[in-house]
C-alpha positions in Angstrom: 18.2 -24.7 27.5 18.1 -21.7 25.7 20.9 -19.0 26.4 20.0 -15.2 26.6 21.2 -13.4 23.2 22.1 -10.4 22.6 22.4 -8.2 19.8 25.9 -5.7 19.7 26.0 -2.6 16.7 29.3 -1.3 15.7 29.4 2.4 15.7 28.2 3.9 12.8 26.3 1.4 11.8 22.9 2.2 13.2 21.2 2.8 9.6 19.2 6.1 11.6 22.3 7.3 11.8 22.5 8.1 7.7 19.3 8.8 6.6 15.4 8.4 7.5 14.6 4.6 8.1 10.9 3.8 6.6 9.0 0.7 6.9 6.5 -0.5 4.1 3.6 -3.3 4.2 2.7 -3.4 0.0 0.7 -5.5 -2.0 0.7 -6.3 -6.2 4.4 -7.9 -5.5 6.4 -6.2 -8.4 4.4 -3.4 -9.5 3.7 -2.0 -6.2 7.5 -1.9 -5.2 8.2 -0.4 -8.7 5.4 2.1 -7.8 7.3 2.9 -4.4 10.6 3.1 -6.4 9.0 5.6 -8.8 7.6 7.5 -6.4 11.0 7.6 -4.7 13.0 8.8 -7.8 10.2 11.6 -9.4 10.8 13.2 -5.4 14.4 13.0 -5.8 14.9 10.9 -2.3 17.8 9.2 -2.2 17.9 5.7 -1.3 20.7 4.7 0.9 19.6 0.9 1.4 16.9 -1.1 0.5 15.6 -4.2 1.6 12.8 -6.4 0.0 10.7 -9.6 1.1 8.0 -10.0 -1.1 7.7 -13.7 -0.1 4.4 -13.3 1.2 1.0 -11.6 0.0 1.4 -8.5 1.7 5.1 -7.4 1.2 7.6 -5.6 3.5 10.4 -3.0 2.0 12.8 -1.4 4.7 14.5 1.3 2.9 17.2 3.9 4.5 16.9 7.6 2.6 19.2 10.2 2.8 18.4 13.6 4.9 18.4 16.3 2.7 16.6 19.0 4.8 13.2 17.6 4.0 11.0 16.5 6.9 10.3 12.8 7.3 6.7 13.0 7.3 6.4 14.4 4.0 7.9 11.0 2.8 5.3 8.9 4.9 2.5 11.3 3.2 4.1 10.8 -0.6 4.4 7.2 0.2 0.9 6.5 1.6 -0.3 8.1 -1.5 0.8 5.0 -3.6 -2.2 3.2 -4.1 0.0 -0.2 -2.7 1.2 0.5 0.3 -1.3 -0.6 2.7 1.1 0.9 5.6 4.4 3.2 6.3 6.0 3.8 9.0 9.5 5.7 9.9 11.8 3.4 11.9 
């Protein structure tokens, strides 16, 4: 018999809390999360976390980037420019 779970956050540690959370689906493994990265860097975001599974063919990146004044969106629309992200998403 399987028990309800639930899941608890400390406060503070809600990752929306420090930045803009983004969701990527990528292909081309290495080069297209070094294409993401470079992207990243040449706008001057600032990544706060970053997390990688490139286990599959399409990969997932969850990164965290700092608010610096600059609206959200305008990350989604640099990052969909990158010819391998097949999606982004904030949260």
């Amino acid at each position: 018999m399987n028990a309800p779970t639930t899941e608890r956050t400390r406060t503070g540690s809600d990752p929306a809390e420090h930045g803009h959370v983004v969701s990527l689906l990528l292909t081309d493994a290495d080069d297209g999360l070094y294409k993401v990265l470079t992207t990243l860097r040449s706008r001057r975001w600032k990544v706060r976390s970053l997390r990688v599974d490139m286990s599959g063919e399409i990969g997932r990146v969850d990164l965290v980037v700092t608010r610096d004044g600059r609206d959200a969106d305008l990350l989604l629309e640099q990052l969909r420019r990158v010819v391998p992200v097949v999606r982004a998403d904030l949260g």
